[in-house]
TORSE-835594 format. One record per residue: residue number from 1; residue in one letter; x, y, z of N, C-alpha, C in turn. Coordinates in nm, 3 decimals, decimal comma. Layout:
TIMI   resi   resn       n_X       n_Y       n_Z      ca_X      ca_Y      ca_Z       c_X       c_Y       c_Z
TIMI    NUM      A         X         Y         Z         X         Y         Z         X         Y         Z
...
***
This chain:
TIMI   resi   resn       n_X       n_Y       n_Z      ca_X      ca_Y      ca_Z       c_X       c_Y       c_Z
TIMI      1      X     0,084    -0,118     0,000     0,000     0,000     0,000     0,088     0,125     0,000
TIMI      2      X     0,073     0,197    -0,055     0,145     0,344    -0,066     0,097     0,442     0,012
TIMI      3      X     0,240     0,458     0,040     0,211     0,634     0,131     0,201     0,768     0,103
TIMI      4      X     0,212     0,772    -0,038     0,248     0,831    -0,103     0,138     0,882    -0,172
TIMI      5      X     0,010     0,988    -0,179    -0,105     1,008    -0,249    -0,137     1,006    -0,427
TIMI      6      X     0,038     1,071    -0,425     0,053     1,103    -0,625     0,018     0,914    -0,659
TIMI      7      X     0,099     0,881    -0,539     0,138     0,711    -0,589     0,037     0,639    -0,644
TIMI      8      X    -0,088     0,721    -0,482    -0,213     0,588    -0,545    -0,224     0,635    -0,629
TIMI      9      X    -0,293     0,762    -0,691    -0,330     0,817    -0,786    -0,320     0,724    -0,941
TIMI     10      X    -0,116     0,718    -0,948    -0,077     0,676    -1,052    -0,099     0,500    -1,053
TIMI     11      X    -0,117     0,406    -0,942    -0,168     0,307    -0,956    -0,321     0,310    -1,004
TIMI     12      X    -0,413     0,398    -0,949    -0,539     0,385    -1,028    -0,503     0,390    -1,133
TIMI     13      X    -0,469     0,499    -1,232    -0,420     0,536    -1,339    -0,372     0,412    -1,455
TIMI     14      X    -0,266     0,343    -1,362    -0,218     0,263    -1,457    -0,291     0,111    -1,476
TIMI     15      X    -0,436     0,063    -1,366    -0,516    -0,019    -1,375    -0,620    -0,001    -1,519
TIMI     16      X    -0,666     0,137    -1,492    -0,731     0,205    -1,612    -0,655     0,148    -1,749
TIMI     17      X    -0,548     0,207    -1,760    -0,464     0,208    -1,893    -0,427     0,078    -1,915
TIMI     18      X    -0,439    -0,024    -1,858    -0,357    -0,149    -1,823    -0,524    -0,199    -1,921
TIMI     19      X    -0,611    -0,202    -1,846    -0,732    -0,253    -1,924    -0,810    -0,194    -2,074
TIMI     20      X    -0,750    -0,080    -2,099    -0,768     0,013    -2,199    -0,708    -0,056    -2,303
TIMI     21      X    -0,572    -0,103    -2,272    -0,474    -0,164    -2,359    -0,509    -0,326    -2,400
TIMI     22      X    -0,572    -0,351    -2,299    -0,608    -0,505    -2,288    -0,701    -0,512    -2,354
TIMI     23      X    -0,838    -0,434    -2,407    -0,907    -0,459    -2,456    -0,870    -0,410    -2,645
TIMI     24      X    -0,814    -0,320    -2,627    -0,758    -0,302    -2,751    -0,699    -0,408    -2,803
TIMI     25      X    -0,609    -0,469    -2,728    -0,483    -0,598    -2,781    -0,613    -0,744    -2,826
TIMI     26      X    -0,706    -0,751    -2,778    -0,821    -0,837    -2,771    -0,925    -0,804    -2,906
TIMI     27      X    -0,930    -0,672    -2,897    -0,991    -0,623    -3,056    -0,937    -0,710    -3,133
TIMI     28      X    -0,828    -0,643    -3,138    -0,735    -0,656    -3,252    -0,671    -0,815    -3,282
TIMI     29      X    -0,669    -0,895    -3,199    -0,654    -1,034    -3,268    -0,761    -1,060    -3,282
TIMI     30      X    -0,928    -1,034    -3,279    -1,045    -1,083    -3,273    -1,052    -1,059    -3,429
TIMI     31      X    -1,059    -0,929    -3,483    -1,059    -0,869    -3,561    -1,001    -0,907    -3,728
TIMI     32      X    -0,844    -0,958    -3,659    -0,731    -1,037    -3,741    -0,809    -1,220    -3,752
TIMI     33      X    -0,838    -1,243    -3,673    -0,910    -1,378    -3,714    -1,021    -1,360    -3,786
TIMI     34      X    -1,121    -1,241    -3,729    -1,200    -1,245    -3,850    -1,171    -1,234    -3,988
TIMI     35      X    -1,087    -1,163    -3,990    -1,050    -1,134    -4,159    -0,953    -1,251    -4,214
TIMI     36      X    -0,939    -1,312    -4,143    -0,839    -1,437    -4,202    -0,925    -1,531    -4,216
TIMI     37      X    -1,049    -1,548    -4,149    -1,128    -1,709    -4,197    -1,224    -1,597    -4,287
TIMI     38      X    -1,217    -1,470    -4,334    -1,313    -1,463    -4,480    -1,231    -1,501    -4,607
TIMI     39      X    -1,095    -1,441    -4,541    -1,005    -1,512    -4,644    -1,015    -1,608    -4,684
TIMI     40      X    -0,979    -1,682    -4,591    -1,004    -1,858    -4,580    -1,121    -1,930    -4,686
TIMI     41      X    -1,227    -1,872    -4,656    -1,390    -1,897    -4,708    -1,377    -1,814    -4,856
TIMI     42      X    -1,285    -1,712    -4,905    -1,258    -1,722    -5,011    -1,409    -1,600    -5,050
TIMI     43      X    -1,414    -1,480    -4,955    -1,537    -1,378    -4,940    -1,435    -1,276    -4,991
TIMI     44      X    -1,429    -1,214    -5,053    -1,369    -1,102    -5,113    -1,402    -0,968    -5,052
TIMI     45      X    -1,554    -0,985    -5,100    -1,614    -0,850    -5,034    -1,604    -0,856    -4,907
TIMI     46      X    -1,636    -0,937    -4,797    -1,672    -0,945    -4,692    -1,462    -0,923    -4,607
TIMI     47      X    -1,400    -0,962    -4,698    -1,327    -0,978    -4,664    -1,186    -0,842    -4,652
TIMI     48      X    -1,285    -0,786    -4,729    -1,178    -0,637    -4,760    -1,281    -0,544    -4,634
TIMI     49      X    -1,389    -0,555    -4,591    -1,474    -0,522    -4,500    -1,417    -0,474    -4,374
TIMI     50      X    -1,355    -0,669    -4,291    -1,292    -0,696    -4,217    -1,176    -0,634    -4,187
TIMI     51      X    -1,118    -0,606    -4,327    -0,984    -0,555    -4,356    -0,983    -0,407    -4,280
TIMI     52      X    -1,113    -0,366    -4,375    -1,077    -0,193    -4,302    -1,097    -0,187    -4,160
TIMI     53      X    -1,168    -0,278    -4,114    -1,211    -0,220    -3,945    -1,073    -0,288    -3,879
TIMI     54      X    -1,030    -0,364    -3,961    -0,876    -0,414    -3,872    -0,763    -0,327    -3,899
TIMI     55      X    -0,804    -0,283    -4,012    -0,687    -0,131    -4,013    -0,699    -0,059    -3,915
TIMI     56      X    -0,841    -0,042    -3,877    -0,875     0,129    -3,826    -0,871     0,092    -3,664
TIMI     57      X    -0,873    -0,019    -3,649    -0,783    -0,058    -3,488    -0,698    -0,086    -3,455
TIMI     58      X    -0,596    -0,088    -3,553    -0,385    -0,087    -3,567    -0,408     0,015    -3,573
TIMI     59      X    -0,480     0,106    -3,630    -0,432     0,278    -3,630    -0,446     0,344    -3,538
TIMI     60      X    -0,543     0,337    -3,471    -0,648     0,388    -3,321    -0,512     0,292    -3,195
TIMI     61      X    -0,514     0,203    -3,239    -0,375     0,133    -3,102    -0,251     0,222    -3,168
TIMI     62      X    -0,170     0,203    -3,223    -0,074     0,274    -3,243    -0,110     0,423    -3,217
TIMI     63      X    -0,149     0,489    -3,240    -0,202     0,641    -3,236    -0,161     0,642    -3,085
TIMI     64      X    -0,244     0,574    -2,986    -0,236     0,550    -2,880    -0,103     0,523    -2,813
TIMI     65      X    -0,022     0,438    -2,867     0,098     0,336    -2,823     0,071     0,257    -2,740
TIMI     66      X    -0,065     0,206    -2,794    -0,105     0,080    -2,681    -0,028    -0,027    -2,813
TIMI     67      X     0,001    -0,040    -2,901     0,129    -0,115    -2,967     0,195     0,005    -3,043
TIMI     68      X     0,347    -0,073    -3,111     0,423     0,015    -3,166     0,349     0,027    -3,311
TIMI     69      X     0,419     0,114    -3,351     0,360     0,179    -3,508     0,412     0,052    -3,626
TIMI     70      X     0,555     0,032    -3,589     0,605    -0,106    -3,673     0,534    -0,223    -3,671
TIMI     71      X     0,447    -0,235    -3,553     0,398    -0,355    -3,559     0,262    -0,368    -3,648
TIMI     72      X     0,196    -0,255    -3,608     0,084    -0,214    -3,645     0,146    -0,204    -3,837
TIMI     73      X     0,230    -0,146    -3,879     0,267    -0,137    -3,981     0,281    -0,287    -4,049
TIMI     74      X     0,359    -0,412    -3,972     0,391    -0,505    -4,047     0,193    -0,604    -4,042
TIMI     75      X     0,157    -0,590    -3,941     0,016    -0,633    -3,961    -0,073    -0,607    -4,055
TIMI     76      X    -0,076    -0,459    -4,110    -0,146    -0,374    -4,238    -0,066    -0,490    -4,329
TIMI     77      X     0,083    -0,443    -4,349     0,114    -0,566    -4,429     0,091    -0,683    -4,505
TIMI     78      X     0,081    -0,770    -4,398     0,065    -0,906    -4,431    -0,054    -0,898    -4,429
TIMI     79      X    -0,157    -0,852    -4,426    -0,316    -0,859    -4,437    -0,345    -0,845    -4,599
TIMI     80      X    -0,260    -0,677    -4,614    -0,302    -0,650    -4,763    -0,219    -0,777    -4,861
TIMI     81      X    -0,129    -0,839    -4,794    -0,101    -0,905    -4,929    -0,136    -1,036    -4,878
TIMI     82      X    -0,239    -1,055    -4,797    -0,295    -1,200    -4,772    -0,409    -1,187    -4,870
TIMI     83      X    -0,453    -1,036    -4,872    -0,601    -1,049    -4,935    -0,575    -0,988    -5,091
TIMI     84      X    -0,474    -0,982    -5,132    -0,411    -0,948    -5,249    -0,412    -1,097    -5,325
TIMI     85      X    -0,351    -1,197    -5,290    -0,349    -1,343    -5,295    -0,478    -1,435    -5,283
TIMI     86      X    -0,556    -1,397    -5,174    -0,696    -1,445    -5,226    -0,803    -1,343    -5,355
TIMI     87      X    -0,756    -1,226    -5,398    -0,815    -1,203    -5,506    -0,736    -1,255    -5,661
TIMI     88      X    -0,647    -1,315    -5,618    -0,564    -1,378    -5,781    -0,649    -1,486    -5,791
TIMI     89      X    -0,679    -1,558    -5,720    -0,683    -1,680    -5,724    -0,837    -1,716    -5,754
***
């Protein structure tokens, strides 16, 4: 327990942010599976859908630095050219 008032303060603080982050990190593989079994199922439309709302929560986390920007960057990545590969085919 802290004696310290700033202290508790910054332990509330970092419970908040701790679960802020947690639910973001939880989006975002939810999100990534969805768009990988439309892939999978071979949905184009449905599947570029998936795509954008999984962009726009690597962007919204990184923005944040609830992950890094590289990561968020190599994820955009391999998505667009997962779903680049299910439209050749």
């Amino acid at each position: 327990m802290p004696n310290i008032k700033s202290q508790e303060k910054r332990d509330r603080q970092n419970i908040k942010r701790a679960s802020r982050n947690q639910a973001a990190k939880s989006k975002i593989k939810t999100l990534n599976k969805n768009f990988r079994a439309s892939v999978a199922s071979n949905q184009v439309d449905e599947a570029k859908e998936s795509m954008n709302k999984y962009f726009k929560a690597l962007d919204k986390a990184a923005k944040t630095n609830t992950v890094h920007k590289n990561f968020a960057a190599n994820k955009k990545s391999k998505a667009a050219k997962l779903l680049n590969k299910a439209k050749s085919k």
